[in-house]
C-alpha positions in Angstrom: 1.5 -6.4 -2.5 -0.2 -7.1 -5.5 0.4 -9.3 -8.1 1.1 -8.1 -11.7 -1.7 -9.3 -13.2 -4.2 -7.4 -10.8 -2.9 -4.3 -11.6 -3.2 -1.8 -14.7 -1.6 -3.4 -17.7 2.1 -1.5 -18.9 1.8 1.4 -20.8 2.8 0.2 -24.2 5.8 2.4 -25.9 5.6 5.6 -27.4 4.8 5.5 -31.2 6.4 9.5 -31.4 9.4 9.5 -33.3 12.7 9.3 -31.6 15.3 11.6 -32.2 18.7 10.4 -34.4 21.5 10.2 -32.5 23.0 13.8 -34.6 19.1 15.7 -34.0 21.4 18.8 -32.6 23.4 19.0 -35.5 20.2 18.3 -38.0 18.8 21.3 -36.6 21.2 23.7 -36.9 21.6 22.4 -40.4 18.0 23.2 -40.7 18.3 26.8 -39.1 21.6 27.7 -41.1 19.7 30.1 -43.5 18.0 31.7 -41.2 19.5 34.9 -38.9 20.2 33.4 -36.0 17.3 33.1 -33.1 14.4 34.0 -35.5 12.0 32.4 -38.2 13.8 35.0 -40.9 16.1 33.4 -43.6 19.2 35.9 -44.5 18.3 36.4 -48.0 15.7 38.9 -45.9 18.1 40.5 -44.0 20.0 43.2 -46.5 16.4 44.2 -48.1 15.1 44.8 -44.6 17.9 46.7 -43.4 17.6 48.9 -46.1 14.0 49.3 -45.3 15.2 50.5 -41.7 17.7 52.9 -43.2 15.9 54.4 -46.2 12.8 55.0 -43.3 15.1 56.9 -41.2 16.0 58.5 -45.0 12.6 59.5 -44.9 12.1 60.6 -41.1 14.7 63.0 -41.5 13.5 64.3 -44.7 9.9 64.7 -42.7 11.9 67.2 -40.3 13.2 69.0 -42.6 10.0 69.8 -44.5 8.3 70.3 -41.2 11.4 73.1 -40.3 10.9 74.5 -43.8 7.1 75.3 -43.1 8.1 76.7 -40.4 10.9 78.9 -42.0 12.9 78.0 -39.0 16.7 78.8 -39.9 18.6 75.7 -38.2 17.4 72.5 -37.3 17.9 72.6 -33.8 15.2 75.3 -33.9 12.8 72.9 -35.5 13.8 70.1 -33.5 11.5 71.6 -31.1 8.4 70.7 -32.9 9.5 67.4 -34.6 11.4 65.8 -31.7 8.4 66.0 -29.4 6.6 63.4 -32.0 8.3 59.3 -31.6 7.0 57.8 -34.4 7.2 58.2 -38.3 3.3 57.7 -38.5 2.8 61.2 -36.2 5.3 63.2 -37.3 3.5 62.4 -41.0 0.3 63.3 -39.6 1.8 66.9 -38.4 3.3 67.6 -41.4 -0.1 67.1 -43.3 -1.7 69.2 -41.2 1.2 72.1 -41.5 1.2 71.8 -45.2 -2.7 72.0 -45.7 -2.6 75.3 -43.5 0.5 76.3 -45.2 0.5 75.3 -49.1 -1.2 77.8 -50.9 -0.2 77.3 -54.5 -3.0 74.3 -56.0 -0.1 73.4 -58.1 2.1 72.3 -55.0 -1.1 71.4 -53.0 -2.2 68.4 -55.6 1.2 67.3 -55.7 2.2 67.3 -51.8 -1.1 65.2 -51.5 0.4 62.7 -54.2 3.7 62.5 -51.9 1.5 62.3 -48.6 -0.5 59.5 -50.2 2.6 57.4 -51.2 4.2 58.0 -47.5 0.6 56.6 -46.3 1.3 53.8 -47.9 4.5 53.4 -47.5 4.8 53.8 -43.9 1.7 51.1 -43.3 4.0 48.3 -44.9 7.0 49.6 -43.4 5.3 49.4 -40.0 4.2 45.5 -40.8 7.4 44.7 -41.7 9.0 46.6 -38.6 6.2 45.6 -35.9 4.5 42.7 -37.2 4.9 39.4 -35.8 7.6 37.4 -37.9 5.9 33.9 -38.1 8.2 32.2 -40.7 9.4 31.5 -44.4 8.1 29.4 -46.9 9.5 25.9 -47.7 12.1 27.2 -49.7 12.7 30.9 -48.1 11.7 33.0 -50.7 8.7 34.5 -48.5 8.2 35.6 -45.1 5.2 35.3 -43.2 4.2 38.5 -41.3 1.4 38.5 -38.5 0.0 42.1 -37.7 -3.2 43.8 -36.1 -5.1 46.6 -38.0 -4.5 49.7 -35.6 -7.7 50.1 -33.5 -8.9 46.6 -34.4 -9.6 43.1 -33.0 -8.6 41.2 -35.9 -5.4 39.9 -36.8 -4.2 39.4 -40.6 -1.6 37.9 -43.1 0.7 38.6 -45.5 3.4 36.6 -47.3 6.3 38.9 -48.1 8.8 38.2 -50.9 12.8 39.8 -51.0 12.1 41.6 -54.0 8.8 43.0 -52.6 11.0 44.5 -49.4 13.3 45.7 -51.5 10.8 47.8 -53.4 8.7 49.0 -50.5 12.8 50.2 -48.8 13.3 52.0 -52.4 10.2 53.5 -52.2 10.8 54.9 -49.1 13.6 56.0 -50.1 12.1 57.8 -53.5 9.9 59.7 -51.3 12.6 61.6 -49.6 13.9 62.6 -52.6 10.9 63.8 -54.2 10.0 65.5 -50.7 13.2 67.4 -50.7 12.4 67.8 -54.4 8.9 69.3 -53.9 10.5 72.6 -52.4 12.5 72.9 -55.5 10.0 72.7 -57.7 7.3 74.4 -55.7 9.2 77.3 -54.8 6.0 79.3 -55.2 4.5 76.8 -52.6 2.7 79.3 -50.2 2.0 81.5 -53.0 -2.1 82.1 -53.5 -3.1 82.0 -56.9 -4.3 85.7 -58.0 
């Protein structure tokens, strides 16, 4: 055998930090704002639960518009067109393309558009919120960091949420089912042609 000295020298000791004695309990302290098993501190959670509920808000009120183009007297009845569509994005996109071959009146017509171009917009943040990648909160939680891809792209992008922002994004969402249930109200003339 060997002696010491002819053999590599001793690895000298780590210079990473060693953990305290308490690191368990320094890291739940740490994570005690945050819902539990995520990067997402809990001041986020009411204003994105409301995002989920006032979307479903919305979802429903696409049905019924769609079952309303379609003069269909119960919704089971129109259940056979909108159920057959998953996602809020594609049951948007049908009722476009009903209403465009359906609203006459130019009246109605300009303002569905308006309510089609706000869903548009509202339903692309909603899905980053819903579907992007949650990467974290700033140092003292009053953003989030969402990751998300483009749909039908290769690149990836950014965006720093704040609570209040979620909370108006989940209000507007909910705003657009009113004024989509409101539209038949006020259009009743909607597939009307002018003289």
């Amino acid at each position: 055998m060997a002696s010491r000295s002819s053999r590599a020298p001793l690895k000298t000791p780590s210079r990473r930090r060693r953990l305290s004695p308490n690191a368990l309990e320094e890291v739940k302290q740490a994570h005690r704002d945050y819902v539990a098993g995520t990067l997402v501190p809990k001041k986020f959670l009411k204003p994105l639960g409301y995002l989920m509920v006032w979307a479903a808000t919305f979802e429903h009120a696409i049905d019924q518009a769609i079952y309303t183009f379609f003069s269909f007297d119960h919704p089971d009845k129109g259940s056979i067109i909108s159920a057959r569509f998953s996602t809020l994005g594609t049951k948007l996109d049908v009722l476009k393309v009903i209403a465009e071959l359906s609203v006459k009146n130019p009246a109605a017509k300009s303002a569905f558009n308006k309510i089609m171009s706000d869903a548009d917009k509202f339903i692309g943040e909603r899905n980053k919120l819903t579907h992007g990648d949650w990467k974290g909160a700033s140092g003292d939680d009053s953003a989030l960091k969402i990751t998300y891809k483009a749909q039908g792209k290769l690149t990836v992008s950014h965006k720093w949420y704040y609570v209040e922002e979620v909370m108006a994004i989940a209000e507007s969402g909910l705003g657009l089912s009113d004024r989509l249930w409101a539209f038949f109200r006020d259009h009743p003339d909607w597939n009307v042609s002018p003289p």
